[in-house]
VOZA-930083 format. One record per atom (N, C-alpha, C): residue number from 1; residue in one letter; atom name; z, x, y. Coordinates in Angstrom, 2 decimals. Atoms other than C-alpha are relative to their C-alpha. Example, Ala and Ser with C-alpha at 12.3 -4.5 7.8 and 13.67 -1.06 7.14 Angstrom:
% residues 2
> 1	a	N	0.00	0.89	-1.19
> 1	a	CA	7.80	12.30	-4.50
> 1	a	C	0.00	0.90	1.20
> 2	s	N	-0.06	-0.82	-1.19
> 2	s	CA	7.14	13.67	-1.06
> 2	s	C	0.73	-0.77	1.09
***
This chain:
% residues 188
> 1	x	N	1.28	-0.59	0.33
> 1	x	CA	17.62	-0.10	-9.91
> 1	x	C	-0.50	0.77	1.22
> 2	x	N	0.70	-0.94	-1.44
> 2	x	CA	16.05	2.75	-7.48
> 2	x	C	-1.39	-0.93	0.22
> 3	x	N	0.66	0.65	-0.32
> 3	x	CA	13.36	1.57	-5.66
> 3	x	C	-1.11	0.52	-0.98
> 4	x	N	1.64	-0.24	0.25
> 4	x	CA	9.28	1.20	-6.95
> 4	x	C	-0.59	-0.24	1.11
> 5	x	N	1.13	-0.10	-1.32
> 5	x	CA	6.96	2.50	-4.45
> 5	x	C	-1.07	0.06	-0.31
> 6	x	N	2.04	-0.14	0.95
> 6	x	CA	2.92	1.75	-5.58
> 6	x	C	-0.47	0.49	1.68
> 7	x	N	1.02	-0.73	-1.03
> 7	x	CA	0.76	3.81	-3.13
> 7	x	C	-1.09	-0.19	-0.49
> 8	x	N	1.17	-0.22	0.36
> 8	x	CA	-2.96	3.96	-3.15
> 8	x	C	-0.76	-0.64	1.10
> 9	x	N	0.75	0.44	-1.55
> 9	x	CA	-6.05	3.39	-0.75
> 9	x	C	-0.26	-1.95	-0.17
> 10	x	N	0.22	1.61	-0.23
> 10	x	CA	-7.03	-0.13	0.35
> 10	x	C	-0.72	-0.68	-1.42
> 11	x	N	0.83	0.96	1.10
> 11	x	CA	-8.03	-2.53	-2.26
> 11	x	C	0.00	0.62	-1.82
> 12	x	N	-0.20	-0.84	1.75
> 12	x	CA	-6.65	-0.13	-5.34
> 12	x	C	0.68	-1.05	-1.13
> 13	x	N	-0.34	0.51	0.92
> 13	x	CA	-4.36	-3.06	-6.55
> 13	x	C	1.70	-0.16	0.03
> 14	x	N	-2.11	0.04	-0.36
> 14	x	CA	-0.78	-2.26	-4.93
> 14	x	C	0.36	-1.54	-0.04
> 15	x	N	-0.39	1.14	-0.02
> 15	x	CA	-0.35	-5.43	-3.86
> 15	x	C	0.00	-1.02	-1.44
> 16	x	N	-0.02	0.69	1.06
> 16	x	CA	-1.47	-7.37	-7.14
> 16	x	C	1.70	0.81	-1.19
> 17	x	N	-1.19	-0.75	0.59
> 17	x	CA	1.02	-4.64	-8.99
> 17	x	C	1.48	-0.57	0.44
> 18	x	N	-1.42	-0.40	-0.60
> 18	x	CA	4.17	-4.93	-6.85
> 18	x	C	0.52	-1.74	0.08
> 19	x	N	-0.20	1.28	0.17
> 19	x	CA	3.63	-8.92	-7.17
> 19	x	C	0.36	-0.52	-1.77
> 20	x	N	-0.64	0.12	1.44
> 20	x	CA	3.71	-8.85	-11.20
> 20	x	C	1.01	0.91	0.03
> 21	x	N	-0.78	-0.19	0.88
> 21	x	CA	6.15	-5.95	-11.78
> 21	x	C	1.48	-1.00	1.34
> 22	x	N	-1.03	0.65	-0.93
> 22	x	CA	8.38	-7.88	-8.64
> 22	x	C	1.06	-1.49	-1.27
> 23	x	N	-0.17	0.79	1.15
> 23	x	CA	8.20	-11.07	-11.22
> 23	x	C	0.49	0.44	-1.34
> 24	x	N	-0.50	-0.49	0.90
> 24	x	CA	9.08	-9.45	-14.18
> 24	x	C	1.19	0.86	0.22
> 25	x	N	-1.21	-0.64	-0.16
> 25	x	CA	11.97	-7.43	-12.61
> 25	x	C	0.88	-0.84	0.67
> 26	x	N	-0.95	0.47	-1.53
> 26	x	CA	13.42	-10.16	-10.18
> 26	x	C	0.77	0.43	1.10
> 27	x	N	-0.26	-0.29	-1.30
> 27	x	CA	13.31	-8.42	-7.29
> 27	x	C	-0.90	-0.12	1.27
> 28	x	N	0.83	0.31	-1.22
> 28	x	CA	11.63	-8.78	-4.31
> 28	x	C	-0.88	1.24	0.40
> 29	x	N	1.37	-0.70	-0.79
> 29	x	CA	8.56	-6.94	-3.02
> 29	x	C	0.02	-0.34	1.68
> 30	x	N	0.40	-0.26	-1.81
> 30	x	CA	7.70	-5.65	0.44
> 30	x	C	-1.06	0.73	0.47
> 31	x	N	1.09	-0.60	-0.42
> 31	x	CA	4.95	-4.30	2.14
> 31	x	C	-0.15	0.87	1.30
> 32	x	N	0.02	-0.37	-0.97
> 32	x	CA	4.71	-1.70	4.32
> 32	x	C	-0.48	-0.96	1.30
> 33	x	N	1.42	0.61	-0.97
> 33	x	CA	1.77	-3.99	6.33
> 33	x	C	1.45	-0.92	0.72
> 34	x	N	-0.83	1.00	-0.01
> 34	x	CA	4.89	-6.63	5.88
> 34	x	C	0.95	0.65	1.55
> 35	x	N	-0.18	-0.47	-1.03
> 35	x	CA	6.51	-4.77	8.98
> 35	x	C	-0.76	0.31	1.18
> 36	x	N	1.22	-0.03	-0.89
> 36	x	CA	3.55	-3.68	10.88
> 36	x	C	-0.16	-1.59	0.67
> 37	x	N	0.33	0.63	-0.90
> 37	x	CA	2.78	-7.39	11.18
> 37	x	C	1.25	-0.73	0.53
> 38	x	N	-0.96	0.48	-0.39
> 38	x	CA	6.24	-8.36	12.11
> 38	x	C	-0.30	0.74	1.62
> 39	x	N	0.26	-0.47	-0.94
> 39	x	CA	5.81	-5.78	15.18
> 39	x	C	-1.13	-0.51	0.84
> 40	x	N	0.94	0.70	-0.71
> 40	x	CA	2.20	-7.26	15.66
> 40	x	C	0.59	-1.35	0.71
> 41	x	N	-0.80	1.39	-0.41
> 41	x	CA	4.01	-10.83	16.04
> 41	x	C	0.59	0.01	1.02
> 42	x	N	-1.07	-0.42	-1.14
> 42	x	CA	6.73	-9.21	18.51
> 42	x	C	-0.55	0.08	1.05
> 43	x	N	1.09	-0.37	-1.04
> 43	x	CA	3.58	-7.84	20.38
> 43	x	C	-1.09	-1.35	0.54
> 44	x	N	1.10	1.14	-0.19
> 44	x	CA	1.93	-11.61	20.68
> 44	x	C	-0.87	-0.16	-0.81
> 45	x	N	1.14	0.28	0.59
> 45	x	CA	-0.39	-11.14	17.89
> 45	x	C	0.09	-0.82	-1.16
> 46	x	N	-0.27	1.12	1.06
> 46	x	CA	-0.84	-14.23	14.60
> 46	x	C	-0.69	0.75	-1.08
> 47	x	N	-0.08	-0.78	1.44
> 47	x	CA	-0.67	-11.71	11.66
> 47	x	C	-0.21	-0.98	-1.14
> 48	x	N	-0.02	0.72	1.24
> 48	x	CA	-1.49	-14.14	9.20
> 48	x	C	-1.25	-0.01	-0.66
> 49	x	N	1.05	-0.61	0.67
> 49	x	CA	-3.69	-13.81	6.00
> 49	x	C	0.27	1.26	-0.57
> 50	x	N	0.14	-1.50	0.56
> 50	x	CA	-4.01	-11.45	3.12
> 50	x	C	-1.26	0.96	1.03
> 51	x	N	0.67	-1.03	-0.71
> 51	x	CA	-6.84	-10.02	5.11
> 51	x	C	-0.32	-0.05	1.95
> 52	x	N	-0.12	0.09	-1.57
> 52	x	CA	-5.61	-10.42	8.76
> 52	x	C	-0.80	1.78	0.48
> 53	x	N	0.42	-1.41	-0.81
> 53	x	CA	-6.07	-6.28	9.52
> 53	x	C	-1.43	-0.04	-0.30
> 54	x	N	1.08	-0.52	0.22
> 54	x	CA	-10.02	-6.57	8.48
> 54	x	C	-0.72	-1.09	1.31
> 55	x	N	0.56	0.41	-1.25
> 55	x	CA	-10.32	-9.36	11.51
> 55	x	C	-0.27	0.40	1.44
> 56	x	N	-0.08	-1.03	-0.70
> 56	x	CA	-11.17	-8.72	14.79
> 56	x	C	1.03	0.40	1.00
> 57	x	N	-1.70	0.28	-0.06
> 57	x	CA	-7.47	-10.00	15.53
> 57	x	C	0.50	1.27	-0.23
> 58	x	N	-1.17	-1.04	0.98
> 58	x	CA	-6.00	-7.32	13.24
> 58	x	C	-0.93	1.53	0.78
> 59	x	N	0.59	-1.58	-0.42
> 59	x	CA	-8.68	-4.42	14.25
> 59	x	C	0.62	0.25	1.31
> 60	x	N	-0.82	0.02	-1.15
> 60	x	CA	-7.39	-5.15	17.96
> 60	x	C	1.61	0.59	-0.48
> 61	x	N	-1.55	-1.15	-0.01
> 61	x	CA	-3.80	-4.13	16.93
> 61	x	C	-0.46	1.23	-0.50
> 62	x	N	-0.13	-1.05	0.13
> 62	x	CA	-4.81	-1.71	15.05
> 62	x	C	-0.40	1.23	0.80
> 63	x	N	0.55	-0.31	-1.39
> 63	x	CA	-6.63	-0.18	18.09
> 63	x	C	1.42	0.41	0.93
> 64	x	N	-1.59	0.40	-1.03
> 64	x	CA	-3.14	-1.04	20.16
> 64	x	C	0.25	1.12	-0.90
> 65	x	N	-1.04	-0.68	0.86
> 65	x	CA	-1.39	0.80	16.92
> 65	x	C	-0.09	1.35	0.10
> 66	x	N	0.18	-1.09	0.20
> 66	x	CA	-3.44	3.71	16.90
> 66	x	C	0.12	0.96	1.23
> 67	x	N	-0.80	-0.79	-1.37
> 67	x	CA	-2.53	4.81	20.34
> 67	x	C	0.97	0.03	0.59
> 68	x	N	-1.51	0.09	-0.52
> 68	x	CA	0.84	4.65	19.99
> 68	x	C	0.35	0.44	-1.41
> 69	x	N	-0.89	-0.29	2.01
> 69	x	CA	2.15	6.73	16.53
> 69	x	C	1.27	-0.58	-0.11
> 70	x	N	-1.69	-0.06	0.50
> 70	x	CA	5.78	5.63	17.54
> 70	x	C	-0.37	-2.05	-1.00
> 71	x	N	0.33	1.63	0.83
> 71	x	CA	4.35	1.36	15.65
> 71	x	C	0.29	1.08	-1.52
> 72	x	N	0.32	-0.72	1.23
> 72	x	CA	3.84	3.97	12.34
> 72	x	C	1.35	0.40	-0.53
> 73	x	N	-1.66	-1.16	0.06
> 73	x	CA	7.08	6.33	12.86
> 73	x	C	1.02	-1.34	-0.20
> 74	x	N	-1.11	1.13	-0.19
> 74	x	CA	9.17	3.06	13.65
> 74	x	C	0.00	-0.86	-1.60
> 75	x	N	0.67	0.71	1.10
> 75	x	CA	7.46	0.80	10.81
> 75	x	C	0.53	1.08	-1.34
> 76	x	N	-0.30	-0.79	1.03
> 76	x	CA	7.91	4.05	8.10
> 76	x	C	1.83	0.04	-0.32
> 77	x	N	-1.34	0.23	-0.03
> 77	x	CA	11.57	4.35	9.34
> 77	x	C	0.72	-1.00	-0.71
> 78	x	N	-0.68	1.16	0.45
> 78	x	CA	12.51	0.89	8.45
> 78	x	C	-0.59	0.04	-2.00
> 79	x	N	0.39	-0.22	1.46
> 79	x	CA	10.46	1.18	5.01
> 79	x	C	0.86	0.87	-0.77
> 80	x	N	-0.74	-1.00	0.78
> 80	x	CA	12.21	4.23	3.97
> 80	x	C	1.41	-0.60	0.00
> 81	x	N	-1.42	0.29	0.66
> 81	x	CA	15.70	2.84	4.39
> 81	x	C	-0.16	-1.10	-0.55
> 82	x	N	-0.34	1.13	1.17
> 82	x	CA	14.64	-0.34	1.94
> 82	x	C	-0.36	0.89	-1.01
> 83	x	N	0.22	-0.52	0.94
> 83	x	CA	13.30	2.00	-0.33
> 83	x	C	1.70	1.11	-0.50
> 84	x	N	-1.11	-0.78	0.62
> 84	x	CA	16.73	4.32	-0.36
> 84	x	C	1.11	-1.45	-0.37
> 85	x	N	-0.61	0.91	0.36
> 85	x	CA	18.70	1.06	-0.73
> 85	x	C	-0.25	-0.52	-1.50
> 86	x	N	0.27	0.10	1.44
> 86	x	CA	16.95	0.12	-4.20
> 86	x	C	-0.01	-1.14	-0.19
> 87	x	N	0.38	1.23	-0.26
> 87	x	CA	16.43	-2.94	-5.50
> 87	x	C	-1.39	-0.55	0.03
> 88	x	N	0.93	0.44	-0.57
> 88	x	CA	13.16	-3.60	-4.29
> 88	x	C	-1.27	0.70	-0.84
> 89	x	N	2.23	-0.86	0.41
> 89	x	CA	8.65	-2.81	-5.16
> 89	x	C	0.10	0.27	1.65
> 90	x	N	0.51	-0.39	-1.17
> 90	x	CA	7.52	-1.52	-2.01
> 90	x	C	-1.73	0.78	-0.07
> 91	x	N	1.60	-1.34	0.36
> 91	x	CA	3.93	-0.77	-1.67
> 91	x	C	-0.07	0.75	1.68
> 92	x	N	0.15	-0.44	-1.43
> 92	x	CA	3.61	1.60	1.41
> 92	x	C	-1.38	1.08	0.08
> 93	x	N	1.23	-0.78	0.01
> 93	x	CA	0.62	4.15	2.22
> 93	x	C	1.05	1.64	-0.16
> 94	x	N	-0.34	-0.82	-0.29
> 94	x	CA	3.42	6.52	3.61
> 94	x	C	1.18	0.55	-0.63
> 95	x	N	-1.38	-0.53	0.64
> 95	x	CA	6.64	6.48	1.94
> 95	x	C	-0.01	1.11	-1.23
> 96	x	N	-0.83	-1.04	1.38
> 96	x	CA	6.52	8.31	-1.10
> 96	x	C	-0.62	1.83	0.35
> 97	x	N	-0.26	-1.53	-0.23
> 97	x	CA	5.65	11.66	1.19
> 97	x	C	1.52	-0.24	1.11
> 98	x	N	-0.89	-0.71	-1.20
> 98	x	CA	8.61	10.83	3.64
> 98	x	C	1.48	-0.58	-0.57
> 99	x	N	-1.48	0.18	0.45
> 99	x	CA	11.78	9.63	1.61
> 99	x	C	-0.45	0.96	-1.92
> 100	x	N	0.39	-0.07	1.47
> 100	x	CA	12.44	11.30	-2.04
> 100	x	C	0.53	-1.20	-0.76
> 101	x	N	-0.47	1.09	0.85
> 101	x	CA	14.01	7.94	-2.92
> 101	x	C	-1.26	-0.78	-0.65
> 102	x	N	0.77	1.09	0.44
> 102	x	CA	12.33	5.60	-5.61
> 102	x	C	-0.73	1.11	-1.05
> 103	x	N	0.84	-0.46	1.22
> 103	x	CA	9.98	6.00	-8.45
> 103	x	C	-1.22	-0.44	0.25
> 104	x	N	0.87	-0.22	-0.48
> 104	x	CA	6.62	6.87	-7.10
> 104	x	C	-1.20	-0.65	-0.90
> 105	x	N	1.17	-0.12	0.84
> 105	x	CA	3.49	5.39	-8.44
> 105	x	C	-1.49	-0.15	1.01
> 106	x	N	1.56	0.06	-0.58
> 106	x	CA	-0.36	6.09	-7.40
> 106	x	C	-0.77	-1.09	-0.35
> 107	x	N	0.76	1.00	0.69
> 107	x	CA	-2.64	3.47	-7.99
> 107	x	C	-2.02	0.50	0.69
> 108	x	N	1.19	-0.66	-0.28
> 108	x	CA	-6.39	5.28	-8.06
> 108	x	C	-0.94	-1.01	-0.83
> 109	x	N	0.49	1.31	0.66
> 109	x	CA	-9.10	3.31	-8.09
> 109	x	C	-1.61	0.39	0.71
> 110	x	N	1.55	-0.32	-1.15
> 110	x	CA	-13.38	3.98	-6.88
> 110	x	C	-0.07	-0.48	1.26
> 111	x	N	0.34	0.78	-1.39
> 111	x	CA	-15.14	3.11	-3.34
> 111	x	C	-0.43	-0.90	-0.84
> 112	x	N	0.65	1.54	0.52
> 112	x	CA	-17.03	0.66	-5.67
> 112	x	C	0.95	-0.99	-0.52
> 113	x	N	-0.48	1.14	0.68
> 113	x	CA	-14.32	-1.00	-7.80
> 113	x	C	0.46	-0.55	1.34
> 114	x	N	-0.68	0.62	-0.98
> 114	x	CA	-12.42	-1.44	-4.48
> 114	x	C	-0.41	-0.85	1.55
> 115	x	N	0.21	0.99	-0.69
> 115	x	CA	-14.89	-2.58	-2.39
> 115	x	C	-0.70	-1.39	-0.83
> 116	x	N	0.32	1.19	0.95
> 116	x	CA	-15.87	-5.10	-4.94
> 116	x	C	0.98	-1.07	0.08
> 117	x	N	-1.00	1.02	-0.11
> 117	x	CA	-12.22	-6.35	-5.23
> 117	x	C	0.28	-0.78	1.56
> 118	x	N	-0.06	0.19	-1.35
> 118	x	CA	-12.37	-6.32	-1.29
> 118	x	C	-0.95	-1.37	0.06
> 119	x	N	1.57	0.77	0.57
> 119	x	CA	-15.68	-8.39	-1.76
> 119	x	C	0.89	-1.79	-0.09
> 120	x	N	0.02	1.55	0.76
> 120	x	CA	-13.82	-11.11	-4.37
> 120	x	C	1.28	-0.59	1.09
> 121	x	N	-1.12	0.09	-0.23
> 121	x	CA	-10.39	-11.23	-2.61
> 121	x	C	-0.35	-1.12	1.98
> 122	x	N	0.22	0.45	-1.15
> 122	x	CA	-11.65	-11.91	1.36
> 122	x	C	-1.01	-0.72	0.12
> 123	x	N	1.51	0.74	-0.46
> 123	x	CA	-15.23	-13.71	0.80
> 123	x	C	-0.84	0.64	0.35
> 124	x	N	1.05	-0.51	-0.76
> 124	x	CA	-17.41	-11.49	2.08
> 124	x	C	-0.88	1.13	-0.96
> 125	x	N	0.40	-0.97	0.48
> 125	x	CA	-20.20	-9.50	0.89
> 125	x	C	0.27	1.55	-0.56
> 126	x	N	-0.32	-1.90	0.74
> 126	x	CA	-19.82	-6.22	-1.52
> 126	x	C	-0.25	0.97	1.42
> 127	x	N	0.70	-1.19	-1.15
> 127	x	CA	-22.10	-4.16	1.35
> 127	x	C	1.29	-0.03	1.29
> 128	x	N	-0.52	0.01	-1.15
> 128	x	CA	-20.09	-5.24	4.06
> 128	x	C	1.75	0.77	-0.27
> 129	x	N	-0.75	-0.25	0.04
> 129	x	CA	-16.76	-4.64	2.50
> 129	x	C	-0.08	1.07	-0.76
> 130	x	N	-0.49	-1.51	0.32
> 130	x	CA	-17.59	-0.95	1.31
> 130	x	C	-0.14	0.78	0.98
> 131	x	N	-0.43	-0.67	-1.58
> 131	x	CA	-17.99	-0.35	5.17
> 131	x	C	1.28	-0.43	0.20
> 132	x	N	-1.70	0.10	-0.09
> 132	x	CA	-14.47	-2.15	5.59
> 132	x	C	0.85	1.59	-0.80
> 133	x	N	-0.70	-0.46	0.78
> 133	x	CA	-13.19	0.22	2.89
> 133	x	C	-0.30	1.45	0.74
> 134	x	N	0.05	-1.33	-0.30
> 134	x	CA	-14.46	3.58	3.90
> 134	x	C	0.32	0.19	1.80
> 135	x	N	-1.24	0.56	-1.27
> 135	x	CA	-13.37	2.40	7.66
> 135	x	C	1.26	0.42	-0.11
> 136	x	N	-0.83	-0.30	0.52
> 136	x	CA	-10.39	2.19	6.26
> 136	x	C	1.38	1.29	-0.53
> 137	x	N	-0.39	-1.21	0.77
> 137	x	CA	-10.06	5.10	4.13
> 137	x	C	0.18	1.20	1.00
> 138	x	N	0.13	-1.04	-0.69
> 138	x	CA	-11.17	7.51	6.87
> 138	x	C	0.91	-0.17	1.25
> 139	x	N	-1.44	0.31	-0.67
> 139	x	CA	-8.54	5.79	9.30
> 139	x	C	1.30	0.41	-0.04
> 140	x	N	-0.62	-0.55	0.54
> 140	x	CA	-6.32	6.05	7.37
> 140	x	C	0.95	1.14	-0.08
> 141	x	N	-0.36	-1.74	-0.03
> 141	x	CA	-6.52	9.62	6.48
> 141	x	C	0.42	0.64	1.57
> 142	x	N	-0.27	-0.53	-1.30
> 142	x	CA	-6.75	10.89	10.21
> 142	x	C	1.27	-0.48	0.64
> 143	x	N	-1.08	-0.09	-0.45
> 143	x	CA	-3.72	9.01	11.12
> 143	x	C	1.39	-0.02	-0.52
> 144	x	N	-1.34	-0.78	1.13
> 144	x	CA	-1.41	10.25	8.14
> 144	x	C	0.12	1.21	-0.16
> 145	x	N	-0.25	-1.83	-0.28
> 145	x	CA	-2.54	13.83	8.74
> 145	x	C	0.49	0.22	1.16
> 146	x	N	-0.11	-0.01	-1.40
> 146	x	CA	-2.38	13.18	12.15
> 146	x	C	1.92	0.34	0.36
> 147	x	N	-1.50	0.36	-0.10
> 147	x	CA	1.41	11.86	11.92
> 147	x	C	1.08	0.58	-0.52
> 148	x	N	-0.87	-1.22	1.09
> 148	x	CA	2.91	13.69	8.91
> 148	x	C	-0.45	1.35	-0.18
> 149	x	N	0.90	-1.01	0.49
> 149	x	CA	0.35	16.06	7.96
> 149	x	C	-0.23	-0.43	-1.32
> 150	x	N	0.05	0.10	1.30
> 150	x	CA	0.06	14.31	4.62
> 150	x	C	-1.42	-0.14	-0.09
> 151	x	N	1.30	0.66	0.46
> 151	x	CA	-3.27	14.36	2.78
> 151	x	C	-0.26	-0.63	-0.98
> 152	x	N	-0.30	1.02	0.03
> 152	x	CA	-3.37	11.07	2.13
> 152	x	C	-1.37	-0.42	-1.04
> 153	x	N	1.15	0.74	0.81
> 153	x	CA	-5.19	10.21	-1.24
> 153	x	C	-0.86	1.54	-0.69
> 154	x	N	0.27	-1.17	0.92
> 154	x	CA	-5.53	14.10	-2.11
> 154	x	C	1.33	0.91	-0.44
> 155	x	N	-0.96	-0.59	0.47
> 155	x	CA	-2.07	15.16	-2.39
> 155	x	C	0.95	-0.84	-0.61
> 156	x	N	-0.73	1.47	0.38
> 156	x	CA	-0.50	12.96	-5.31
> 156	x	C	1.33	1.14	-0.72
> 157	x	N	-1.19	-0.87	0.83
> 157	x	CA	2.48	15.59	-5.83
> 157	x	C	1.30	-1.21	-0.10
> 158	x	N	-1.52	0.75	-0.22
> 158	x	CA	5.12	13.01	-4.57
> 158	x	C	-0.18	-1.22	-0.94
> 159	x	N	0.07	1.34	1.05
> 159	x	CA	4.04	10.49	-7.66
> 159	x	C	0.59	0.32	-0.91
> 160	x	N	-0.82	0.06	1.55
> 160	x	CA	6.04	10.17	-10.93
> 160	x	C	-1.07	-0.45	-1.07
> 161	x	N	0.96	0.60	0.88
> 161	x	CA	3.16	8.04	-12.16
> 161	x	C	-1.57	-0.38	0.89
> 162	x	N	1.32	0.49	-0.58
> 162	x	CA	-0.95	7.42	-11.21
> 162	x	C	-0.26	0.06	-1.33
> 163	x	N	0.90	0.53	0.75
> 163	x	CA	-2.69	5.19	-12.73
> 163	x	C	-1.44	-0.41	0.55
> 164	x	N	1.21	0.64	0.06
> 164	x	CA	-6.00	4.62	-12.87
> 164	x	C	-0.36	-1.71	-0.16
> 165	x	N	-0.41	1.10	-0.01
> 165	x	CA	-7.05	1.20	-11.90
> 165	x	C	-1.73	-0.57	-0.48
> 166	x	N	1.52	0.15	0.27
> 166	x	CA	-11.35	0.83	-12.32
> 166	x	C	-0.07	-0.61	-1.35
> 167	x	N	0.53	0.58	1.09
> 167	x	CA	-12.32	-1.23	-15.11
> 167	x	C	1.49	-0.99	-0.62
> 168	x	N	-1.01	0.63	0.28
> 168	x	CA	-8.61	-3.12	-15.41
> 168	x	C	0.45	-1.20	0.40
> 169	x	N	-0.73	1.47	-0.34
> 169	x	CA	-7.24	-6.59	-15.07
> 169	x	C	1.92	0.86	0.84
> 170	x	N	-1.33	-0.54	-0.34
> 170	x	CA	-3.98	-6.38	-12.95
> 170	x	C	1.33	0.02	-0.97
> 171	x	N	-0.58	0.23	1.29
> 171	x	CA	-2.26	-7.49	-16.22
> 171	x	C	0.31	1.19	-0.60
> 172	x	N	0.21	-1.48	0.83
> 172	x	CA	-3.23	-4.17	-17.66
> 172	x	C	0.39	0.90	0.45
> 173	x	N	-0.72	-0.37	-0.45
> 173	x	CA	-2.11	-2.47	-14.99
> 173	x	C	1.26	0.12	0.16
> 174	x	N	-1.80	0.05	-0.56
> 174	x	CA	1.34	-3.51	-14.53
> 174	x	C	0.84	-0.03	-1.78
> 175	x	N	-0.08	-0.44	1.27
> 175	x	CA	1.38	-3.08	-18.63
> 175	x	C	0.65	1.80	0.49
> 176	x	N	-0.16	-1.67	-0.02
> 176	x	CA	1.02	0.58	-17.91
> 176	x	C	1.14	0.49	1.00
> 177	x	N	-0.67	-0.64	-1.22
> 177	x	CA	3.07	1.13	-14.96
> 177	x	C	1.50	-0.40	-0.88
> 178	x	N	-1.33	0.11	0.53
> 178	x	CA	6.01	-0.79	-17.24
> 178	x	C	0.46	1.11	-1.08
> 179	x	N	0.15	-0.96	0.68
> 179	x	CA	5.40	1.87	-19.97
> 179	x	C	0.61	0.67	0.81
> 180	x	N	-0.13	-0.72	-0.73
> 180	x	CA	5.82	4.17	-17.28
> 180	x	C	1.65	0.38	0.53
> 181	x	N	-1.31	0.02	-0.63
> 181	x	CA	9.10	2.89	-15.83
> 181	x	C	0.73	0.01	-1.27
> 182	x	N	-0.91	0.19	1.03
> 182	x	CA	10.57	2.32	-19.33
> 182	x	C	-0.05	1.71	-0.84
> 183	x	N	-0.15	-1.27	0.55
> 183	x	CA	9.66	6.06	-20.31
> 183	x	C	0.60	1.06	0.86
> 184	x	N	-0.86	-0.51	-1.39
> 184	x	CA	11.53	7.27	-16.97
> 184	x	C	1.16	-0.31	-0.11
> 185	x	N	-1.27	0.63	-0.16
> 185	x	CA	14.35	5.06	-17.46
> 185	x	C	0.31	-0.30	1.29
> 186	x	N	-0.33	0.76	-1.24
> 186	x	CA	13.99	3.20	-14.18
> 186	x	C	0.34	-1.43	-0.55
> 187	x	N	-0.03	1.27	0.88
> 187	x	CA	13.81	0.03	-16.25
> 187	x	C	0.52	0.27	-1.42
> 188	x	N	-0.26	-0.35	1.61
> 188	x	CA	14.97	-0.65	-20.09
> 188	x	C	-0.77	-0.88	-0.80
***
C-alpha cells in the first residue's frame, strides 16, 4: 500500500485520523512530531505527552529548533523516506510538499473548532488554547515558508483529498477519508 499522509494545522484531527485509519488498515502510524521528539531526547530533553510542544519544556526546544532549520531538514528527510517506503499513515505538516510519494490528505478545520479540541484534549481553557493555536499557526507558517517556501495551510495543491473536519466526530472523519482511499484505489 503507498503511504497516507494527513496534513493540517494543529488540533485539525491528524492525529485522531491516522490512529483510526492505522487500526483499520494494520499498519502503523507515525508522526512527523514522532522524530522531532526523538532528536529532542538525543538533545537531553523528556518529550513526553500528547501535548509536550505546548509546555514550557517543549517551547524551549522549539526555541533551540527554530534556530537551527537543519532539526526540520533532517526530521523531513527521515519522514519522506517512510513515506516513499509505503506501508505506513504519516501525519506530517511538511511532507506532502517535499516527496510526491503517498496519498495526500488535508484535514481543514476553524481557529474555534481547533482551539476547542485543543481546550478538551490538554485541560486547559478554550481562551488560552486559541492563543496556543494561532502561536502555532503563525510559527508554523514562517518556518515552512521560511524553509521550503511552502504556504503552509494556503497551498493545498499537493492533496488528493481535504476534508473538512468542524462539526465531526473523528469516526466521521476517517468514514470519509476511507471513501476517499477506496475511490482512489489506495485501499479496496
Amino acid at each position: 500500500m503507498q503511504a497516507i499522509v494527513i496534513s493540517g494545522k494543529p488540533a485539525s484531527g491528524k492525529t485522531s485520523l491516522a490512529t483510526l485509519l492505522a487500526g483499520r488498515l494494520g499498519v502503523p502510524s507515525l508522526a512527523g512530531s514522532d522524530i522531532l521528539r526523538e532528536m529532542a531526547a538525543d538533545r537531553g530533553y523528556n518529550p513526553i505527552g500528547e501535548d509536550w510542544w505546548d509546555t514550557p519544556d517543549g517551547m524551549r526546544f522549539l526555541a533551540e529548533r527554530d534556530g537551527n532549520p537543519g532539526f526540520d531538514k533532517e526530521a523531513d528527510r527521515k519522514l519522506c523516506a517512510v513515506v516513499e517506503k509505503g506501508d505506513v499513515i504519516v501525519t506530517s505538516w511538511t511532507a506532502p510538499w517535499l516527496t510526491k510519494a503517498g496519498f495526500k490528505i488535508w484535514l481543514s478545520a476553524s481557529v474555534e473548532t481547533r482551539a476547542a479540541r485543543m481546550a478538551m484534549r490538554d485541560h486547559i481553557g478554550v481562551a488560552k488554547a486559541a492563543g496556543i493555536v494561532a502561536d502555532r499557526d503563525a510559527k508554523n507558517y514562517a518556518l515552512y515558508k521560511g524553509l521550503y517556501g511552502i504556504d503552509f495551510g494556503n497551498d493545498l495543491k499537493p492533496f488528493d483529498a481535504v476534508i473538512e473536519t468542524d462539526g465531526k466526530e473523528a469516526s466521521e472523519v476517517a468514514r470519509e477519508a476511507v471513501i476517499k482511499l477506496k475511490e482512489r484505489g489506495v485501499i479496496e
